[in-house]
C-alpha positions as CSV (number, residue, x, y, z in Angstrom):
1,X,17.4,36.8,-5.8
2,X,15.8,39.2,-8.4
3,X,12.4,39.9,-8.2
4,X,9.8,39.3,-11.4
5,X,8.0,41.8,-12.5
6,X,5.2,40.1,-11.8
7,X,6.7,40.1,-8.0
8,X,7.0,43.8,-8.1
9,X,3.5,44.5,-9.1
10,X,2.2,41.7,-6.5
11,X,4.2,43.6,-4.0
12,X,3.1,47.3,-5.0
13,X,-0.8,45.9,-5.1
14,X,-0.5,44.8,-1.4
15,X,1.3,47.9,-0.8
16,X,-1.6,49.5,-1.7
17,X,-4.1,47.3,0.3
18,X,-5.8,45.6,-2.4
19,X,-7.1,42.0,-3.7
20,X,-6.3,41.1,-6.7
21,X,-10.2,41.3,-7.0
22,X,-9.9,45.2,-6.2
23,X,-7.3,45.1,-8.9
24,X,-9.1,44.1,-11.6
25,X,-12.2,45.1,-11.0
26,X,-10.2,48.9,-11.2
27,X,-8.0,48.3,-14.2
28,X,-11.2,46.8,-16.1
29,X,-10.0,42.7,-16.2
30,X,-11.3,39.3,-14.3
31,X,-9.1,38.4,-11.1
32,X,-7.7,35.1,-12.7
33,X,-5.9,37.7,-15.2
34,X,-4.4,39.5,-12.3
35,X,-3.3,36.3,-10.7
36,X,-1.8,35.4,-14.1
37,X,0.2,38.6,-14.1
38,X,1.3,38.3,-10.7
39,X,2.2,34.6,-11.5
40,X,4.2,35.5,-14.9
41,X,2.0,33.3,-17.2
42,X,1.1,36.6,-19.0
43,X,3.6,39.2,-20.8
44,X,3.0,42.3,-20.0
45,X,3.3,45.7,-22.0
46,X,4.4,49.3,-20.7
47,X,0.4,49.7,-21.0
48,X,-0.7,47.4,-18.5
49,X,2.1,48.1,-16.5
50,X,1.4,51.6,-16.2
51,X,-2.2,51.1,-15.3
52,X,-1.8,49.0,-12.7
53,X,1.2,51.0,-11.0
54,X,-1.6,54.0,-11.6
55,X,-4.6,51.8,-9.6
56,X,-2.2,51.2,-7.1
57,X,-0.9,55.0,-6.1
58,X,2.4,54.3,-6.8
59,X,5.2,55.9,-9.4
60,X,5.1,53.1,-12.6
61,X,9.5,53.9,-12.8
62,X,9.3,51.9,-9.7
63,X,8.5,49.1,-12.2
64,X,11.3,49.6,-14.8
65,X,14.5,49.5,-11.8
66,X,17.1,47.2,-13.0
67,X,16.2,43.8,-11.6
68,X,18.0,43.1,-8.0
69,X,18.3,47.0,-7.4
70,X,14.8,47.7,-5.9
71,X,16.3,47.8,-2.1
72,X,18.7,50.2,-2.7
73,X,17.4,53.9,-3.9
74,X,14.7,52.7,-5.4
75,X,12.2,52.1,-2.1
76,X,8.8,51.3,-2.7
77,X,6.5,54.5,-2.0
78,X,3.3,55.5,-3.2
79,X,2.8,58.6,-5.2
80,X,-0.4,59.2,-3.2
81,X,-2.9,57.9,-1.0
């Protein structure tokens, strides 16, 4: 099954070690937002998006991989650390 975006950015937070508290507290918003995000009950734009691939150390393109790809070429790896 396809992963959410929402999914994807749960996955590249714990990737990068982090509470959703961490999270927030980094991109500038409460951790019930986060949990929203993660959850899908918010849209998201390219913005936020962005940002929170940036928190985490990890490419944002990772984000934008057509949906039931992201096991193939696309492995998740952080852009620093």
């Amino acid at each position: 099954m396809s992963k959410t975006i929402g999914e994807r950015l749960r996955e590249i937070r714990k990737a990068a070690a982090m509470t959703q508290t961490e999270l927030a507290e980094k991109i500038g918003k409460s951790r019930g937002w986060a949990n929203d995000i993660e959850s899908g009950r918010i849209n998201l734009n390219v913005q936020f998006v962005t940002k929170w691939a940036e928190v985490c150390g990890y490419a944002v393109e990772w984000n934008f991989v057509p949906l039931g790809e992201e096991d193939t070429d696309y492995a998740l790896k952080p852009t620093k650390k």
